[in-house]
DSSP file (Angstrom, degrees, kcal/mol; ACC not computed):
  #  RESIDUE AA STRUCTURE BP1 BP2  ACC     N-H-->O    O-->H-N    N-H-->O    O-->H-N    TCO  KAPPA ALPHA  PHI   PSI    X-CA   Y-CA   Z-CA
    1    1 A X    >>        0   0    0      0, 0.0     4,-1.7     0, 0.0     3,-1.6   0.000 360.0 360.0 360.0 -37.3    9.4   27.7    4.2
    2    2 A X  H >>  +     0   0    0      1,-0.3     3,-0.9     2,-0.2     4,-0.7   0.970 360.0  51.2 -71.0 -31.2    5.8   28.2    5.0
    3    3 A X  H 34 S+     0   0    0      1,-0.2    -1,-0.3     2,-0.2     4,-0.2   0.443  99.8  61.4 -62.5   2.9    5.1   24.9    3.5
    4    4 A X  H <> S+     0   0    0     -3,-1.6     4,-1.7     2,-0.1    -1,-0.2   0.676  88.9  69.6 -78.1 -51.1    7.3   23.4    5.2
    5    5 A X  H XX S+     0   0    0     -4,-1.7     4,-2.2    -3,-0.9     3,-0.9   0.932  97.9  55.3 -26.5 -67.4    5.8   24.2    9.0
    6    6 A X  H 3X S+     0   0    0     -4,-0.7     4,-1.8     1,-0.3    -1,-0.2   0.850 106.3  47.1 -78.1 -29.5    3.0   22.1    8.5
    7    7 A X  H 3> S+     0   0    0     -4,-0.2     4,-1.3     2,-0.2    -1,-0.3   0.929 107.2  50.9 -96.9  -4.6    4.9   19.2    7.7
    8    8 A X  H XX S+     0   0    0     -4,-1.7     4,-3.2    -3,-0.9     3,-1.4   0.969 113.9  53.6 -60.5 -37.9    7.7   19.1   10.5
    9    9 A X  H 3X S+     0   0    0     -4,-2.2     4,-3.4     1,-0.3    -1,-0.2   0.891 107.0  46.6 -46.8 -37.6    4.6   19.5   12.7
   10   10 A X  H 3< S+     0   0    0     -4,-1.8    -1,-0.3    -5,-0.3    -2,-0.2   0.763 122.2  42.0 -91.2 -18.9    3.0   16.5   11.1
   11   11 A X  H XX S+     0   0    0     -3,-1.4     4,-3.1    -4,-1.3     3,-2.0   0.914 103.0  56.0 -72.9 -49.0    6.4   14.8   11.7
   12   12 A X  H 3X S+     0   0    0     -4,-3.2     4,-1.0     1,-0.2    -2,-0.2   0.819 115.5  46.2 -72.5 -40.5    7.3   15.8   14.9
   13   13 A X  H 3< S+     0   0    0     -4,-3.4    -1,-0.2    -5,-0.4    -2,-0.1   0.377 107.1  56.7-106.1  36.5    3.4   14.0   16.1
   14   14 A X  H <> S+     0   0    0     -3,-2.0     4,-3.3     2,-0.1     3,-0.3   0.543 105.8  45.8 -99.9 -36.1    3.9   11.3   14.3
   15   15 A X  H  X S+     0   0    0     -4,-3.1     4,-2.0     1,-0.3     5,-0.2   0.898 120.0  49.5 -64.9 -14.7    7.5   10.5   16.3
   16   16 A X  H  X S+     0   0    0     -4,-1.0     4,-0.9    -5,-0.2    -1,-0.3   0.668 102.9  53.4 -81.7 -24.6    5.5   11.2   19.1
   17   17 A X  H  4 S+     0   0    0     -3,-0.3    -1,-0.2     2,-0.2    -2,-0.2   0.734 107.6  51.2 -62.8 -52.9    3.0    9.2   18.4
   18   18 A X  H  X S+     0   0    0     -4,-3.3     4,-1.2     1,-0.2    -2,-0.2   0.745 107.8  52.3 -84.1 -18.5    5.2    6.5   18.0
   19   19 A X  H  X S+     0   0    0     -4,-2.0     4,-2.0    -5,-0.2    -2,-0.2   0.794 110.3  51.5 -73.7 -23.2    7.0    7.0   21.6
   20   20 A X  H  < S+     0   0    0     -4,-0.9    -1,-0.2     2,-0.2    -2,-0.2   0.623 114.5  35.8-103.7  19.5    3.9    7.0   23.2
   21   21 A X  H  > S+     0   0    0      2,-0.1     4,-1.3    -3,-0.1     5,-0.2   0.471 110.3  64.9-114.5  -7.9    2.3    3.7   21.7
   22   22 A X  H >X S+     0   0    0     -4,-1.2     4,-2.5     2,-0.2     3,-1.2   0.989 111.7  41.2 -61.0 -62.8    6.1    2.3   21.9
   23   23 A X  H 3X S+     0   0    0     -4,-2.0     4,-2.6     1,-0.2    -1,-0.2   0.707 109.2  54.1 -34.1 -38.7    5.1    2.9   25.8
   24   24 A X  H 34 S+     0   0    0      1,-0.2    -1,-0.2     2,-0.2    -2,-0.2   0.567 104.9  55.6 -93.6 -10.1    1.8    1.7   25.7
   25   25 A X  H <X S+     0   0    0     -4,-1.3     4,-2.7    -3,-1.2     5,-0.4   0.814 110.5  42.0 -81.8 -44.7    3.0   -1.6   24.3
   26   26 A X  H  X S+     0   0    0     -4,-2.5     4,-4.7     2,-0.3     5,-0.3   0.970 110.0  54.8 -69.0 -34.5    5.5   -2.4   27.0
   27   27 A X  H  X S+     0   0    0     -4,-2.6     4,-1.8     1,-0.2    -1,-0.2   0.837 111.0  49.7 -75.3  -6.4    3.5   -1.4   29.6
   28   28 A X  H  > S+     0   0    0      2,-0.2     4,-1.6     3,-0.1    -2,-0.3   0.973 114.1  41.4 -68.0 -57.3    0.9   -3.9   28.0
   29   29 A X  H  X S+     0   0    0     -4,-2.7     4,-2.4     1,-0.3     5,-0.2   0.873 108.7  55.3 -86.8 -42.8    3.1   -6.8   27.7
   30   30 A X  H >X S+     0   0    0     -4,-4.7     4,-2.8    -5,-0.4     3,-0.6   0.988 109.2  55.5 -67.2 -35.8    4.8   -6.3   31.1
   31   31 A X  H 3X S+     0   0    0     -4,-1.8     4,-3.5    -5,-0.3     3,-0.4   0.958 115.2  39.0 -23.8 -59.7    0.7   -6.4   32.4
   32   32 A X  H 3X S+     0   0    0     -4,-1.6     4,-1.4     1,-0.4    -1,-0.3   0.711 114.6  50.3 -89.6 -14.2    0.3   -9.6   30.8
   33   33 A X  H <X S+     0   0    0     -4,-2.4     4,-1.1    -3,-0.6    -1,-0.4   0.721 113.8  46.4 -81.7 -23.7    3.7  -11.1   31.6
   34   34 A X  H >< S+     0   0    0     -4,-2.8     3,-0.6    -3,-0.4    -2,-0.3   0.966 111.9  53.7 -83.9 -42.9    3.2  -10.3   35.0
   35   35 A X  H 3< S+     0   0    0     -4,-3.5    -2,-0.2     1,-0.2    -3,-0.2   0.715 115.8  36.3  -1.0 -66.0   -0.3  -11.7   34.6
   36   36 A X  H 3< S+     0   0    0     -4,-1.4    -1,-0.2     1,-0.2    -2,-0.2   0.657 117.5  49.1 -90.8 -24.6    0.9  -15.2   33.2
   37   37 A X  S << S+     0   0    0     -4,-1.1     2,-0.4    -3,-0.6    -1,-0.2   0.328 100.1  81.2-111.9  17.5    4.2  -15.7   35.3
   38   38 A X  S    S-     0   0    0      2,-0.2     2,-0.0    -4,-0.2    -4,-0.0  -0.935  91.0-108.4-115.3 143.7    2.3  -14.9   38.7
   39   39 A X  S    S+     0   0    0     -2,-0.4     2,-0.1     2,-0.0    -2,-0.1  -0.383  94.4  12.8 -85.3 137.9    0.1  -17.6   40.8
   40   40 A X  S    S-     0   0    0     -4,-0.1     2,-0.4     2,-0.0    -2,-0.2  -0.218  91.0 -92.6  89.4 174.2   -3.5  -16.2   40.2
   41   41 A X        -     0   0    0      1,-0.1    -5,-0.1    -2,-0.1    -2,-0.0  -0.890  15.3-166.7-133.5 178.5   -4.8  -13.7   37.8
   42   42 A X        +     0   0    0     -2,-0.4    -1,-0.1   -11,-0.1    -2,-0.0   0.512  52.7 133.2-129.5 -13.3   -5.4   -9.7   38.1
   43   43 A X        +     0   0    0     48,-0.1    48,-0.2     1,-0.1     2,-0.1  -0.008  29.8 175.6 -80.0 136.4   -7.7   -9.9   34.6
   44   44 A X  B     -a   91   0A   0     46,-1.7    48,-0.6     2,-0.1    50,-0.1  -0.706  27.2-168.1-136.3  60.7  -11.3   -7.7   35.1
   45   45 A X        +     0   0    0     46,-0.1     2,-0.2    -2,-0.1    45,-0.2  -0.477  16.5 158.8 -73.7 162.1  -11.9   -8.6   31.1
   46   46 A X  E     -B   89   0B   0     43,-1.8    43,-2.1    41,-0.1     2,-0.3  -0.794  42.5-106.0-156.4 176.1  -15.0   -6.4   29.7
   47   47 A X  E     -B   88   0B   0     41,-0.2     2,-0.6    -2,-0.2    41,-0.2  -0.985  36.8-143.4-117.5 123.2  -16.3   -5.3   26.2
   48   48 A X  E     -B   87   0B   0     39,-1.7    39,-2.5    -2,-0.3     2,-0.6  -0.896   8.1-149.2 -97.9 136.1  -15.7   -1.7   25.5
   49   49 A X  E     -B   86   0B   0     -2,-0.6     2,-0.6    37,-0.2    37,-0.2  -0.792  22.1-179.9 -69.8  95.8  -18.0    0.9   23.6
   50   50 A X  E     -B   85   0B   0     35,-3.1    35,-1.9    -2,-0.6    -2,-0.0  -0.909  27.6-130.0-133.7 113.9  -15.9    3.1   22.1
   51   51 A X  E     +B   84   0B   0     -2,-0.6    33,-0.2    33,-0.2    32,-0.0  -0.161  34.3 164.9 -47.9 153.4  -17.4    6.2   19.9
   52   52 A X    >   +     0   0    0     31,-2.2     3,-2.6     3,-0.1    32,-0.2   0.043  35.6 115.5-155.5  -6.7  -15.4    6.2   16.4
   53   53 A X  T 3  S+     0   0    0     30,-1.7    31,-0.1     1,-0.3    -2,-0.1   0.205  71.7  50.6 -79.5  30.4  -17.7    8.4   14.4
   54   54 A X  T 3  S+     0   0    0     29,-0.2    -1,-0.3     2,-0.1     2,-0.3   0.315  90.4 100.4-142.1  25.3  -15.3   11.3   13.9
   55   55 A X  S <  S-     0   0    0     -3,-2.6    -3,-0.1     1,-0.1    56,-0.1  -0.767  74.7-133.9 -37.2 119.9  -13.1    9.2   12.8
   56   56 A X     >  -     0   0    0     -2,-0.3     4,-1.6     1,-0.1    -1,-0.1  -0.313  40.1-100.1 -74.5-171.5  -12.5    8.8    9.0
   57   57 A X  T  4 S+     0   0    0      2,-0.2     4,-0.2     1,-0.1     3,-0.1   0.911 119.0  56.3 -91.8 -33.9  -12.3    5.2    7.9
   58   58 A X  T >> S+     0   0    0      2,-0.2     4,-3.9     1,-0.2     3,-2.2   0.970 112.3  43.8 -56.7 -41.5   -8.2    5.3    7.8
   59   59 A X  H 3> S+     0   0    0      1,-0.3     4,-4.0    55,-0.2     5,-0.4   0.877 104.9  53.6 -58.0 -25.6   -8.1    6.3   11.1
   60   60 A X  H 3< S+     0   0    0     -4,-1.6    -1,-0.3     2,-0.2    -2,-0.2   0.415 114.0  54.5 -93.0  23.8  -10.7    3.9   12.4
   61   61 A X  H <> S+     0   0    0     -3,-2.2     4,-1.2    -4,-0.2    -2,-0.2   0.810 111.8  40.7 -47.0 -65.3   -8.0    1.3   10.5
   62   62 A X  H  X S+     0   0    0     -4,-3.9     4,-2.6     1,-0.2    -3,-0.2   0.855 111.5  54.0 -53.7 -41.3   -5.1    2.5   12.3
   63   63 A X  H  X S+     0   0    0     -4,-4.0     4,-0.5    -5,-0.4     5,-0.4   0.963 117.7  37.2 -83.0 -19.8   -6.9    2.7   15.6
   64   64 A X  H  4 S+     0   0    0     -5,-0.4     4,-0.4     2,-0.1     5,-0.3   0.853 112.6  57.1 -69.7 -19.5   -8.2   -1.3   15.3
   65   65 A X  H  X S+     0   0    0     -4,-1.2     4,-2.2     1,-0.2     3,-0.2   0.992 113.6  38.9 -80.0 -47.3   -5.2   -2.3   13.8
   66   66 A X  H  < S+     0   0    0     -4,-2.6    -1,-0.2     1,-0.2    -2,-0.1   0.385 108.5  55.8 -98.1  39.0   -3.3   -0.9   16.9
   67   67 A X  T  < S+     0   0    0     -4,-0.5     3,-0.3    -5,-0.1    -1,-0.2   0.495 113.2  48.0-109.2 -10.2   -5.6   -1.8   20.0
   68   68 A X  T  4 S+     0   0    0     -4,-0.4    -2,-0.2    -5,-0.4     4,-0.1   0.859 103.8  54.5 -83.0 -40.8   -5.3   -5.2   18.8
   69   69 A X  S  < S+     0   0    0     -4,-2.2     2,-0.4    -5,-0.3    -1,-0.2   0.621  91.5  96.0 -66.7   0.8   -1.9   -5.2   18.4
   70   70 A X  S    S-     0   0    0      3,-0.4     3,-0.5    -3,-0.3     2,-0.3  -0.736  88.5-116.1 -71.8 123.9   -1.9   -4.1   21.9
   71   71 A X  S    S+     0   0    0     -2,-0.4   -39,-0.1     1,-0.2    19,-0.1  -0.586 101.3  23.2 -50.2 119.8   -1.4   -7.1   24.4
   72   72 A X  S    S+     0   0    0     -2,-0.3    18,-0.8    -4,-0.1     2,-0.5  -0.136 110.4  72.2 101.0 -50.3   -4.8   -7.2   26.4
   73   73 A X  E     -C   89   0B   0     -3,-0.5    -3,-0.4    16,-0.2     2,-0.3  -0.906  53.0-174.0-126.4 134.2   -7.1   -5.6   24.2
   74   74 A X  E     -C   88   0B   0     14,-1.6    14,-3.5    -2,-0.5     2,-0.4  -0.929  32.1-124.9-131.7 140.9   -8.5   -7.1   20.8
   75   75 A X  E     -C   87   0B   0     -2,-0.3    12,-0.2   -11,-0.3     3,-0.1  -0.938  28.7-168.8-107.3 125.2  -10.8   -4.6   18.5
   76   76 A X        -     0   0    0     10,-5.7     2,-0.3    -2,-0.4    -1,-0.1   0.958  52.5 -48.7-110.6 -82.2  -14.3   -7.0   18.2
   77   77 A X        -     0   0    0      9,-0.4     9,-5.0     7,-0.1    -1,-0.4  -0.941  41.6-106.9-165.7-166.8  -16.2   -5.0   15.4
   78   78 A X        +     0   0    0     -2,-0.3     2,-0.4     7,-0.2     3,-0.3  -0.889  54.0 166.4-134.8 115.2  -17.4   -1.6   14.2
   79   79 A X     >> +     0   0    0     -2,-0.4     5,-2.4     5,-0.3     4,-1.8  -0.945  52.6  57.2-138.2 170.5  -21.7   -1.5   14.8
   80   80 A X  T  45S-     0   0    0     -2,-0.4    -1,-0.2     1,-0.3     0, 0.0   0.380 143.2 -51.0 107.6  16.1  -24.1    0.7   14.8
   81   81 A X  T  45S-     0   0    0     -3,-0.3    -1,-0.3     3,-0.1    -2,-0.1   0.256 107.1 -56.9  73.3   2.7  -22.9    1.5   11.1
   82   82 A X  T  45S+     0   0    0      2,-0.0    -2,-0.2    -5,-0.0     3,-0.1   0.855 112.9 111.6 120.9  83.2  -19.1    1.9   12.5
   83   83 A X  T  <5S+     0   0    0     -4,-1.8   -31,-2.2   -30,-0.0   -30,-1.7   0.414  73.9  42.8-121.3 -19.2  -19.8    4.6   14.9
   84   84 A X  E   <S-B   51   0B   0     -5,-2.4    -5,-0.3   -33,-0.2   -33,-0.2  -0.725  78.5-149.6-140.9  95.6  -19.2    2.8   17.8
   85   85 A X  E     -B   50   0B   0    -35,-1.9   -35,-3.1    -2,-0.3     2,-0.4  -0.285  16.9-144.1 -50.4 123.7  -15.7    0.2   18.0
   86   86 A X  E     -B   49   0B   0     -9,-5.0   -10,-5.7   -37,-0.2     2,-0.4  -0.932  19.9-175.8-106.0 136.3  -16.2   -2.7   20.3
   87   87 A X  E     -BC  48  75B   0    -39,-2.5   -39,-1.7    -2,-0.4     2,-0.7  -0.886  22.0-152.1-126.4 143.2  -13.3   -3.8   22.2
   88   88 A X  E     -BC  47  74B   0    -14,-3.5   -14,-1.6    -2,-0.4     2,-0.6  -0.875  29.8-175.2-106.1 140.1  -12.8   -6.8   24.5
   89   89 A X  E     -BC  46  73B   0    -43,-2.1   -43,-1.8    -2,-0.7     3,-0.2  -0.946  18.1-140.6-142.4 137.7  -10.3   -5.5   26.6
   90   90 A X  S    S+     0   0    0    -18,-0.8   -46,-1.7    -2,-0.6     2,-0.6   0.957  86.5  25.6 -57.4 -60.9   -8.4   -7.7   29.7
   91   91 A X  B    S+a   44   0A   0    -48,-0.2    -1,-0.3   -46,-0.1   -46,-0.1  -0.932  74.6 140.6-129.2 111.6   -7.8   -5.9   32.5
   92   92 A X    >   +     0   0    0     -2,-0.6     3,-0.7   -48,-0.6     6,-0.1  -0.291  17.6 172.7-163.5  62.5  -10.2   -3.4   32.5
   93   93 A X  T 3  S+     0   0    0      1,-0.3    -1,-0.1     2,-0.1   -48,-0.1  -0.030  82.4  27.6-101.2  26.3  -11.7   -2.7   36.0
   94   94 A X  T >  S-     0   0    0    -50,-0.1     3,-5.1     1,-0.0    -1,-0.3  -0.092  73.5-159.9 175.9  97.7  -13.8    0.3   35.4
   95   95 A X  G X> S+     0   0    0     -3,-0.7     3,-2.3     1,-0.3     4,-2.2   0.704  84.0  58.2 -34.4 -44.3  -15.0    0.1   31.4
   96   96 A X  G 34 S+     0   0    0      1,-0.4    -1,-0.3     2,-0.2     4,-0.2   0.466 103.1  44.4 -82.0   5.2  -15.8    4.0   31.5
   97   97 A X  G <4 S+     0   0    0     -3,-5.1    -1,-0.4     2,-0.2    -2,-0.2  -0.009 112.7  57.5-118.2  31.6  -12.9    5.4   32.3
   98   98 A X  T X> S+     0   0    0     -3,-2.3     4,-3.1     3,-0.1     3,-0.9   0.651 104.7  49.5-111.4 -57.6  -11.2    3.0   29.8
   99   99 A X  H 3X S+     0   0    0     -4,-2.2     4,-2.6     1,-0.2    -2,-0.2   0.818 112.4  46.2 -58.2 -25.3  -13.0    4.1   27.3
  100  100 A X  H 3> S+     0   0    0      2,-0.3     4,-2.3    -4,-0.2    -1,-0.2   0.727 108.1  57.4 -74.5 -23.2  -12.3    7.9   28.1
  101  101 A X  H <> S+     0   0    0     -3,-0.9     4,-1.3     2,-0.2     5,-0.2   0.938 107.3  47.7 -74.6 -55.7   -8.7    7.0   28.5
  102  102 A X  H  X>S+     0   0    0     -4,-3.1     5,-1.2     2,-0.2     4,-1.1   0.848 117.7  46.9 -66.4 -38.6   -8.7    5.5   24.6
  103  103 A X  I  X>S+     0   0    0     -4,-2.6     5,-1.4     3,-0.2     4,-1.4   0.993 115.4  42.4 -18.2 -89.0  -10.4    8.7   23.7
  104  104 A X  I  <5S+     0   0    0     -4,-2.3    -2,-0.2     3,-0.2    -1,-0.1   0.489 134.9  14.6  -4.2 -54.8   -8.2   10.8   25.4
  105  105 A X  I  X5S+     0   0    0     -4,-1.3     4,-0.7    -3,-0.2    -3,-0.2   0.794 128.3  43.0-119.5 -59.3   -5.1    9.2   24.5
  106  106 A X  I  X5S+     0   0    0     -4,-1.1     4,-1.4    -5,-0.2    -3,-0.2   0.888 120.0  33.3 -48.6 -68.9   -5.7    6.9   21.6
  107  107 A X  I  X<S+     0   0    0     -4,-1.4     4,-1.2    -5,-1.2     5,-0.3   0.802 111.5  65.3 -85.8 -43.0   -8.2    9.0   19.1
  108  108 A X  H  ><S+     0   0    0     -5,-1.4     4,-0.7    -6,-0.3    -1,-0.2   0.850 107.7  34.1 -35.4 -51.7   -6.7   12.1   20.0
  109  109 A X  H  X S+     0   0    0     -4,-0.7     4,-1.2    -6,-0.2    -2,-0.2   0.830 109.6  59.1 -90.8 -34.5   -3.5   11.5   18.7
  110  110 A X  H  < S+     0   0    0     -4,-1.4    -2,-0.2     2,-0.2    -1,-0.2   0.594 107.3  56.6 -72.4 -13.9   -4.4    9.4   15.7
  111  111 A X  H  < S+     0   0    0     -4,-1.2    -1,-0.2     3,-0.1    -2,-0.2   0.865 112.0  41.6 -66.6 -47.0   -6.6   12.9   14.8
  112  112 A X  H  < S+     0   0    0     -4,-0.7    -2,-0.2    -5,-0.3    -3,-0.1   0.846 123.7  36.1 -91.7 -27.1   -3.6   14.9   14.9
  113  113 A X     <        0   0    0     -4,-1.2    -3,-0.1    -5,-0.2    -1,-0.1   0.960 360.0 360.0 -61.9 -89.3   -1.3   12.4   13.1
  114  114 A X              0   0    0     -5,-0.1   -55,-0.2    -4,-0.1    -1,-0.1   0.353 360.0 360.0 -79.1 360.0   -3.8   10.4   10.0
């Protein structure tokens, strides 16, 4: 049984994992749908700098594969010898709390998960 714990845990924040990027995809798409089907634009694109070096290299896969797969945000490259992910990101009207939010939210969870 005790081996057991560790992997509902590892289950239980991976389904979680996936409701909250399930989220983070619609509210992306409806952005960009509201974006495209409205006269004008709302788009503040920037390039974000986003630390990745305590990441292992599957995790810094999974987290480029899904900020690109995110509507808005495309992951640019990995410099500085892949410590620090550059992301060009749409709507994105004050870069440093963007980046703290994909810390926060993003890296966080992909820690507890991969």
């Amino acid at each position: 049984m005790k081996t057991l714990l560790p992997l509902i845990r590892k289950l239980g924040a991976l389904i979680g994992f996936f409701g909250f990027y399930l989220h983070e995809m619609l509210i992306s798409s409806l952005r960009v749908a509201c974006d495209v089907l409205t006269p004008g634009h709302q788009m503040h694109p920037a390039f974000l700098h986003l630390p990745v070096d305590d990441l292992n290299d599957r995790q810094r896969f999974i987290l480029t594969n899904l900020i690109s797969m995110t509507p808005g945000t495309l992951s640019i490259d990995l410099l500085n010898d892949d410590r620090i992910l550059l992301i060009h990101n749409m709507y994105s009207a004050n870069p440093e709390a963007e980046v703290k939010e994909l810390e926060r939210a993003f890296k966080r969870r992909i820690k507890n998960v991969f």
